[in-house]
py3Dmol code that shows the C-alpha trace and the ligand (Angstrom):
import py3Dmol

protein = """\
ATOM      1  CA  UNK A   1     -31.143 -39.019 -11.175  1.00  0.00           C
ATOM      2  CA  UNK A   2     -29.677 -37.219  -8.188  1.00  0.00           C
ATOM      3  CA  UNK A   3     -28.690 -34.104  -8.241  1.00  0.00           C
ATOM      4  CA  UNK A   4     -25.531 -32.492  -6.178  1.00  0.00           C
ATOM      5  CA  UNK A   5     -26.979 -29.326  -3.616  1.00  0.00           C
ATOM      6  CA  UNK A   6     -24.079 -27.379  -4.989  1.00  0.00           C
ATOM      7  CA  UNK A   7     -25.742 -27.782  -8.420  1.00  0.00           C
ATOM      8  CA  UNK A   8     -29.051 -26.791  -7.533  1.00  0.00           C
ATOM      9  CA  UNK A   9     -27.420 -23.241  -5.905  1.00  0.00           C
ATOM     10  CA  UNK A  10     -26.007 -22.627  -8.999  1.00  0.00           C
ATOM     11  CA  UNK A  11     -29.300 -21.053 -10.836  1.00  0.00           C
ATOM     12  CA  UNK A  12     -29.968 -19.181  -6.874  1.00  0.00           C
ATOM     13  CA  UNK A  13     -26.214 -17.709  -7.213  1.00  0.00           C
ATOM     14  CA  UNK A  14     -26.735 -16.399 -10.963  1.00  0.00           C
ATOM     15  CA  UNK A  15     -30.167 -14.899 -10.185  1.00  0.00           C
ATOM     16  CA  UNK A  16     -28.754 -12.909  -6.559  1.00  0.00           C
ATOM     17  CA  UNK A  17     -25.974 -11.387  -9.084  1.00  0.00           C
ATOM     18  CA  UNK A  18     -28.254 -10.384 -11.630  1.00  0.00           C
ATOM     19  CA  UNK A  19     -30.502  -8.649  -8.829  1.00  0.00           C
ATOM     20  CA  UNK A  20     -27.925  -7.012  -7.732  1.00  0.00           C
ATOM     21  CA  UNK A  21     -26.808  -5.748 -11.161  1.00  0.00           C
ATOM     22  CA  UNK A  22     -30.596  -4.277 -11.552  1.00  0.00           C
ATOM     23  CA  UNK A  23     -30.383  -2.913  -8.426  1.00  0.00           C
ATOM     24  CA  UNK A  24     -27.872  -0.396  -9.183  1.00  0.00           C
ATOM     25  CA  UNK A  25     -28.964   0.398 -12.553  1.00  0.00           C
ATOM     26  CA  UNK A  26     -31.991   2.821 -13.546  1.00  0.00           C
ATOM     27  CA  UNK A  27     -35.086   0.421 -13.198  1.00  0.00           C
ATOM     28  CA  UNK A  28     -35.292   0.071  -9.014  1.00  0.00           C
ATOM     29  CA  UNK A  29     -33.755   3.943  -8.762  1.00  0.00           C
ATOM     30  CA  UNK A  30     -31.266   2.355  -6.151  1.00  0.00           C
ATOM     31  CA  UNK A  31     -27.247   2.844  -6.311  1.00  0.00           C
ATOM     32  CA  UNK A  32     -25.525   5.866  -8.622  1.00  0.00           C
ATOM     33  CA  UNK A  33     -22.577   5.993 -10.609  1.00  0.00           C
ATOM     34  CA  UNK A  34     -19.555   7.457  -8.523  1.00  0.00           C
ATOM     35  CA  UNK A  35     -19.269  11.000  -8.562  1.00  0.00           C
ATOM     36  CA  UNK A  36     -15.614  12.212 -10.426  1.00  0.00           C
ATOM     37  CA  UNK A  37     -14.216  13.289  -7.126  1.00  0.00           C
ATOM     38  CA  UNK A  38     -14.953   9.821  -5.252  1.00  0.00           C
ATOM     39  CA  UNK A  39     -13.159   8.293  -8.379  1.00  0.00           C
ATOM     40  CA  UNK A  40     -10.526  10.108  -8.343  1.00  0.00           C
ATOM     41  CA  UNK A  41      -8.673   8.480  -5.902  1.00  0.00           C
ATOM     42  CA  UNK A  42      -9.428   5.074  -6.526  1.00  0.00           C
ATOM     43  CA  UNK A  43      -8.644   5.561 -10.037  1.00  0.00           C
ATOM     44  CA  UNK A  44      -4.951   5.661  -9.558  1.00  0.00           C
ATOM     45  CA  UNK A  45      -2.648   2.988  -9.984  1.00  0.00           C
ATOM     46  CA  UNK A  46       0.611   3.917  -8.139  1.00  0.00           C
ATOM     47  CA  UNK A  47       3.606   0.819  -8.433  1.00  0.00           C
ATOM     48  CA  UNK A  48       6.445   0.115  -5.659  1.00  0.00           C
ATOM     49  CA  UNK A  49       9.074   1.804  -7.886  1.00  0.00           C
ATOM     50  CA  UNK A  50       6.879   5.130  -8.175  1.00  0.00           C
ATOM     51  CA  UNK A  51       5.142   4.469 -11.608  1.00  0.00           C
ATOM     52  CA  UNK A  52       2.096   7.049 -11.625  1.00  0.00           C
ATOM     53  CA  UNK A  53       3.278   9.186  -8.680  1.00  0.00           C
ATOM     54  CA  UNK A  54       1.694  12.538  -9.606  1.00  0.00           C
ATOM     55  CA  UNK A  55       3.124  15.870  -9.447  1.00  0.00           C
ATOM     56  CA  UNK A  56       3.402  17.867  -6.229  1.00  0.00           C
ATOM     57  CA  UNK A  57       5.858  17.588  -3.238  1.00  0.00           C
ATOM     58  CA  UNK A  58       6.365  17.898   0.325  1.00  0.00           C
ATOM     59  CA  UNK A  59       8.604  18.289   3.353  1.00  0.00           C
ATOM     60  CA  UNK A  60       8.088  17.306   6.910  1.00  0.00           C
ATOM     61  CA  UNK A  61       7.668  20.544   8.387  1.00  0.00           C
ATOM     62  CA  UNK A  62       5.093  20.821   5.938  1.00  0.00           C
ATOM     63  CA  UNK A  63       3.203  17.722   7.078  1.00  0.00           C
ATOM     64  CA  UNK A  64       3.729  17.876  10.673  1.00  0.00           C
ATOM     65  CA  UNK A  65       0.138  19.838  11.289  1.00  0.00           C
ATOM     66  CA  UNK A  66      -1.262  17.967   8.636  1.00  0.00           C
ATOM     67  CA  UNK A  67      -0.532  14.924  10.256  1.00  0.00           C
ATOM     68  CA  UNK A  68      -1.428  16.325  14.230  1.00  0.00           C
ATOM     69  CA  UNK A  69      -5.114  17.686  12.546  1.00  0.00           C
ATOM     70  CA  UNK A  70      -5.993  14.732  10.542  1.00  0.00           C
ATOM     71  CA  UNK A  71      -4.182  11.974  11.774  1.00  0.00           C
ATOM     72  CA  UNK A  72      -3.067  11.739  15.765  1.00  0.00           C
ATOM     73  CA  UNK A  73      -6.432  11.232  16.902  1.00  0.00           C
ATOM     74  CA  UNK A  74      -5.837   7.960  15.784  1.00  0.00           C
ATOM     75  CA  UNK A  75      -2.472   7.074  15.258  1.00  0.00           C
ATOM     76  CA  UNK A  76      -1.172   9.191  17.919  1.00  0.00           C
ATOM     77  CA  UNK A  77       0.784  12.581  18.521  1.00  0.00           C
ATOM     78  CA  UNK A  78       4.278  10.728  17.662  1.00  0.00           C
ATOM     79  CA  UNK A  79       2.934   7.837  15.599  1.00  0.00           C
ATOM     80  CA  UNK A  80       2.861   5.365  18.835  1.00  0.00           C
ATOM     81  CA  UNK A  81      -1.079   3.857  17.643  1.00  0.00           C
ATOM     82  CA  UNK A  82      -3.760   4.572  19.191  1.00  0.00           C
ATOM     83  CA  UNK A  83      -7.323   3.290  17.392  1.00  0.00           C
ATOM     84  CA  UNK A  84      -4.854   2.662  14.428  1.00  0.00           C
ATOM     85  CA  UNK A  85      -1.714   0.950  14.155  1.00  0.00           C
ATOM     86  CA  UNK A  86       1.611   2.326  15.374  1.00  0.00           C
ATOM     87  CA  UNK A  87       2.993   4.338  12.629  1.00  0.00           C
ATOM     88  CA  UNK A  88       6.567   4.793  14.248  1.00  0.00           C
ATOM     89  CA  UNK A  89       9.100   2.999  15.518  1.00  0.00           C
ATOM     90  CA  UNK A  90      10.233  -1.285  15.691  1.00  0.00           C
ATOM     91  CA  UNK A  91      13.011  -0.928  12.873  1.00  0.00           C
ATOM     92  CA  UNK A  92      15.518  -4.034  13.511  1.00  0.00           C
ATOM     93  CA  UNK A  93      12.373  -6.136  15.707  1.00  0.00           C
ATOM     94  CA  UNK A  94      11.167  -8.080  12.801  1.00  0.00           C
ATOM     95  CA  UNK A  95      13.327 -11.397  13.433  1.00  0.00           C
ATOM     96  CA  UNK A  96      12.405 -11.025  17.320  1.00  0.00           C
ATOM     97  CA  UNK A  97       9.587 -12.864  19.301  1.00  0.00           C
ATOM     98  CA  UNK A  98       7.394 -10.007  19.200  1.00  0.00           C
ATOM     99  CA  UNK A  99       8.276  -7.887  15.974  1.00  0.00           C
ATOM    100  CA  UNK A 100       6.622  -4.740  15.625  1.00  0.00           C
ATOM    101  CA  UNK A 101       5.441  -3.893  12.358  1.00  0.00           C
ATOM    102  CA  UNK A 102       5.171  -0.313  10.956  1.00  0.00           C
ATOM    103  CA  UNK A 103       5.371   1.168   8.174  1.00  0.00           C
ATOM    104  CA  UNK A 104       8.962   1.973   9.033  1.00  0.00           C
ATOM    105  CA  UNK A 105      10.009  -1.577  10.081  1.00  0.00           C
ATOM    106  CA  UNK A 106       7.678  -3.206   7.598  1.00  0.00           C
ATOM    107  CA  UNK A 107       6.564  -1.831   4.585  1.00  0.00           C
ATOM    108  CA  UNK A 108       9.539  -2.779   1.557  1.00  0.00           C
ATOM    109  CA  UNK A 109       8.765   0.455  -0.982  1.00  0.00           C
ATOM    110  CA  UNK A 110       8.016   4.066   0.222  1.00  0.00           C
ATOM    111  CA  UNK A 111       5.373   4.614  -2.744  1.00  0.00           C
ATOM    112  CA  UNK A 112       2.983   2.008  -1.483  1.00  0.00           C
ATOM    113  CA  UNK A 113       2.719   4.159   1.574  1.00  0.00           C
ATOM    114  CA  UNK A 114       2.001   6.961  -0.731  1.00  0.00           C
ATOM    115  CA  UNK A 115      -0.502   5.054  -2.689  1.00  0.00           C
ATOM    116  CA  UNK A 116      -1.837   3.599   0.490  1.00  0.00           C
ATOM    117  CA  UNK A 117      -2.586   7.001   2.549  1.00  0.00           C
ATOM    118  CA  UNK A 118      -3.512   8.758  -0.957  1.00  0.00           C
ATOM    119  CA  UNK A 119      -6.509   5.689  -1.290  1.00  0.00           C
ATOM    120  CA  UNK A 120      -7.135   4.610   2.612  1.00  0.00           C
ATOM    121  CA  UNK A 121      -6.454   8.044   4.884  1.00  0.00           C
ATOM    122  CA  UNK A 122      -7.386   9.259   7.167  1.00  0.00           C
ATOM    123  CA  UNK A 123      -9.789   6.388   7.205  1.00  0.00           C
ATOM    124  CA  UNK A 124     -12.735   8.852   8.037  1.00  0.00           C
ATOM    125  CA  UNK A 125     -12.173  10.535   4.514  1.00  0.00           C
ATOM    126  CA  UNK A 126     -10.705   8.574   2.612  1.00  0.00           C
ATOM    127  CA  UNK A 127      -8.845   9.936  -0.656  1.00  0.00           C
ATOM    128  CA  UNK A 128      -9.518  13.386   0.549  1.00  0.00           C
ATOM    129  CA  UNK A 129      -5.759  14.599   0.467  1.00  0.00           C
ATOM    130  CA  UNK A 130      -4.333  16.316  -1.988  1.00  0.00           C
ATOM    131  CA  UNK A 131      -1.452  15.326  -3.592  1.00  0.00           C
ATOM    132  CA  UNK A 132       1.047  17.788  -1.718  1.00  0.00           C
ATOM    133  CA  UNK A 133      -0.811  16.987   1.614  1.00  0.00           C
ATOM    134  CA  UNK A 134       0.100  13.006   1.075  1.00  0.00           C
ATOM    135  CA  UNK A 135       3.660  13.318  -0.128  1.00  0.00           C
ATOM    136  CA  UNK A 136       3.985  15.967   2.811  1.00  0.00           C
ATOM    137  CA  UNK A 137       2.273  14.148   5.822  1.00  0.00           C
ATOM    138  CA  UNK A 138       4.625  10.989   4.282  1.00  0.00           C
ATOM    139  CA  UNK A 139       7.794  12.593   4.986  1.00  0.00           C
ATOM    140  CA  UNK A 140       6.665  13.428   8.211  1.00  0.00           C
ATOM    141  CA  UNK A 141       6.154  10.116   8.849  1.00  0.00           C
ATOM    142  CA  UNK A 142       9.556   8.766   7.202  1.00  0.00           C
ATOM    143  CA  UNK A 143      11.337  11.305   9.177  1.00  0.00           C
ATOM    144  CA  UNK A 144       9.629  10.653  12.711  1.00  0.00           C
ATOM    145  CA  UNK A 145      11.068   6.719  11.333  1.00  0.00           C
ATOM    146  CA  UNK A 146      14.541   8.039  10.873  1.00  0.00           C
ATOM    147  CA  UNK A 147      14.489   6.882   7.327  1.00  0.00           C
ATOM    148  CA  UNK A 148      15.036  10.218   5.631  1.00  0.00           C
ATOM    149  CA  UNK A 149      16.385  13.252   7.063  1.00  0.00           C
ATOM    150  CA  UNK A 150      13.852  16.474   8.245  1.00  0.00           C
ATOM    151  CA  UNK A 151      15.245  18.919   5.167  1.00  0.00           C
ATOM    152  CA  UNK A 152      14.081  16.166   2.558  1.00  0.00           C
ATOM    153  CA  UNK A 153      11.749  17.007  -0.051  1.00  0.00           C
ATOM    154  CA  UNK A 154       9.559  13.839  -1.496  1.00  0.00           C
ATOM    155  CA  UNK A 155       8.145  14.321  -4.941  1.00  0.00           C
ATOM    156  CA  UNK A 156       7.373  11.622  -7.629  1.00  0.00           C
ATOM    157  CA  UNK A 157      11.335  11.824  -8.049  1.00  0.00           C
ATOM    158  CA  UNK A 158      12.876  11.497  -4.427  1.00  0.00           C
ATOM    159  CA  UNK A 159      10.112   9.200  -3.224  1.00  0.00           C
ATOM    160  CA  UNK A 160      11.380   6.113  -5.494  1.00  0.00           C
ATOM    161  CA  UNK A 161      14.753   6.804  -4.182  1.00  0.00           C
ATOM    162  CA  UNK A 162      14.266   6.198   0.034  1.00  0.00           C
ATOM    163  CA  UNK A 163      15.633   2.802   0.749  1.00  0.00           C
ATOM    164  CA  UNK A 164      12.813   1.967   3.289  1.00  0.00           C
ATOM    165  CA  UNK A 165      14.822  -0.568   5.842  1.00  0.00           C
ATOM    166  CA  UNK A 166      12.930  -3.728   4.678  1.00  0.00           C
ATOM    167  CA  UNK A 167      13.458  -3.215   1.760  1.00  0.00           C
ATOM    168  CA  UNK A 168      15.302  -6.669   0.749  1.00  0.00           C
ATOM    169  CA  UNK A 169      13.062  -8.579   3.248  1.00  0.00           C
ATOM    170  CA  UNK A 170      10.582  -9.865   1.076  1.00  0.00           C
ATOM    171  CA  UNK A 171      11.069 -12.724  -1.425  1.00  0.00           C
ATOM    172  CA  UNK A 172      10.658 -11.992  -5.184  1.00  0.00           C
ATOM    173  CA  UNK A 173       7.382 -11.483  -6.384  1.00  0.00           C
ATOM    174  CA  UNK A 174       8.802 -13.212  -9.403  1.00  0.00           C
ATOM    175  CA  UNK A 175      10.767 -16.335  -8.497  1.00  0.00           C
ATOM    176  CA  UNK A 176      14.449 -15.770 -10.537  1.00  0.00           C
ATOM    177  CA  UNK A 177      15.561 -19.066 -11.680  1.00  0.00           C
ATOM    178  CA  UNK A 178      19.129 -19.198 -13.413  1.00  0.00           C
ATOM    179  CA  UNK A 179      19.516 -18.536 -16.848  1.00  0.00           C
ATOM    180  CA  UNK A 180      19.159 -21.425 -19.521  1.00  0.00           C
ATOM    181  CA  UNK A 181      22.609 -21.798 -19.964  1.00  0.00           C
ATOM    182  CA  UNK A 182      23.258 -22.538 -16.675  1.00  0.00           C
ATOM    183  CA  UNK A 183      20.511 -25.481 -16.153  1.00  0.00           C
ATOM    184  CA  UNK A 184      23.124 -27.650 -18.798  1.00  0.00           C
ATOM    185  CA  UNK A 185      25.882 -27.440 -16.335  1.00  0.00           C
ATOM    186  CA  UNK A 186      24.022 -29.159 -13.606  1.00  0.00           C
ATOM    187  CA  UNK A 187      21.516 -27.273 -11.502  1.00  0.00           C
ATOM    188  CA  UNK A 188      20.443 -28.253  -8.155  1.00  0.00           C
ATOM    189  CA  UNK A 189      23.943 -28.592  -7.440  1.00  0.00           C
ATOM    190  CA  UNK A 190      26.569 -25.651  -6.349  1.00  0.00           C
ATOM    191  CA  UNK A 191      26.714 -24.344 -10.057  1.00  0.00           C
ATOM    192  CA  UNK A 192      23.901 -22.839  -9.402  1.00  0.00           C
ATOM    193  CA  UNK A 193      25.072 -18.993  -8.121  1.00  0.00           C
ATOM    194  CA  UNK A 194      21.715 -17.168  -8.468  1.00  0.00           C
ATOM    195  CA  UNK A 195      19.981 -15.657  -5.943  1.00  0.00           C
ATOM    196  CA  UNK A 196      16.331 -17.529  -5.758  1.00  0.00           C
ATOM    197  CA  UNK A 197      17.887 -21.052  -6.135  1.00  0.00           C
TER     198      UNK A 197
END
"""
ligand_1 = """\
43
HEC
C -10.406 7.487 12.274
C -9.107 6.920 12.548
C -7.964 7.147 11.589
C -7.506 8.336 11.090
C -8.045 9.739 11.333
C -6.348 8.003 10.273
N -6.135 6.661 10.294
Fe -4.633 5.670 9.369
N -5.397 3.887 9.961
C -6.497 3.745 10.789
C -6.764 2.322 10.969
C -7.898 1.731 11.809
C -5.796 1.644 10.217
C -5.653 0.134 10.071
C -6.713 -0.389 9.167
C -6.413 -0.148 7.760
O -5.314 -0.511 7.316
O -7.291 0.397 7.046
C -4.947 2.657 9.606
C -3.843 2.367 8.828
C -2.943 3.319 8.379
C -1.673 3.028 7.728
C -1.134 1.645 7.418
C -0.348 1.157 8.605
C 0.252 -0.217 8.418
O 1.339 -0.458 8.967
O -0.359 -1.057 7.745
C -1.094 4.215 7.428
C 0.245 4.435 6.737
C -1.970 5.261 7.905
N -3.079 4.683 8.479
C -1.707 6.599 7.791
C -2.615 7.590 8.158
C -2.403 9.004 7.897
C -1.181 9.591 7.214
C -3.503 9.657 8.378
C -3.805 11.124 8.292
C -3.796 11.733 7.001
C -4.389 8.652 8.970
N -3.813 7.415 8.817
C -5.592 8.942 9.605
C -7.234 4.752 11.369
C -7.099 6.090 11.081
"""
view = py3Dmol.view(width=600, height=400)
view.addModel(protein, "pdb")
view.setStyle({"model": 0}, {"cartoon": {"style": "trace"}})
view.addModel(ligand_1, "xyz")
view.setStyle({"model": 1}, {"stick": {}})
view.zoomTo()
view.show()
């Protein structure tokens, strides 16, 4: 009988995982358990509409020397890029040859840039902000964007609220057919109104 390669990897691929489980647990003194701190900013779970936002706010005049001591080395004084992307700027460029994508131009829902800096930034300590620090340095950014205005305060209220400019750029995550109802009278053809068909 001949036996497929792939099958013969199989037992090779179950033994590397189990390894690698031992590895990390008491018997080969490798690996630790994460401490609470490193946890706790991976153990959040932050939605586009603002679900799990935590408590704490911030303007930009608040964030503006967060963002110039912990931030412009890489992404620039005014957000242009520099080792990291361009933070600022290319709003109305996405349907052009070259779009430029920011978070500005881009990114559909202002809490995934909260969850995103709160988890990623800056990328040399990451989840080292606070909560105030991230919702602050955020509205620096949004107002350097021109998508909220410099006397805005962002808190796990306001944030859900900006109406980033992309934000009806991106198709469903959920396609949206028509209701039942509507199937009967013929779908596929013009009696079908709703958006996603
Ligand atoms: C050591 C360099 C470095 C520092 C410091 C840093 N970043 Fe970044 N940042 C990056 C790089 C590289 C990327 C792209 C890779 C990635 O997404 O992880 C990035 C990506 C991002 C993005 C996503 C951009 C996009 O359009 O996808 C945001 C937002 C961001 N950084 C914000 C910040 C903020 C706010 C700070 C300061 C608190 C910060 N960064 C500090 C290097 C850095």
């Amino acid at each position: 009988m001949r036996c497929s390669p792939k099958l013969l990897l199989l037992p090779v691929v179950i033994l590397l995982a189990c390894i690698e489980g031992l590895a990390q647990g008491p018997i080969y003194h490798m690996g630790r358990p994460p401490k609470a701190e490193e946890m706790r900013a991976l153990d959040v779970c932050i939605g586009p509409e603002g679900q799990g936002l935590p408590a704490g706010s911030g303007n930009a005049t608040q964030g503006a020397p967060i963002y110039m001591q912990k931030c412009a080395i890489c992404h620039g004084l005014n957000g242009e890029g520099g080792v990291g992307p361009k933070l600022v700027g290319g709003i109305g460029t996405l349907a052009d040859a070259q779009p430029v994508k920011t978070i500005g131009s881009f990114w559909p829902n202002a809490p995934s840039i909260w969850d995103f800096i709160n988890r990623a930034m800056p990328q040399t300590q990451p989840g080292s902000l606070a909560p105030d620090e991230v919702y602050a340095v955020l509205a620096f950014l949004l107002t350097r964007n021109g998508v909220i205005k410099e006397s805005d305060v962002l808190d796990a209220t306001t944030l859900p609220k900006v109406k980033m400019p992309n934000r009806d750029g991106f198709v469903p995550a959920k396609p949206m057919y028509p209701e039942p109802a509507q199937y009967s009278g013929g779908c596929g053809s013009h009696a079908c109104t709703k958006e996603g068909r």
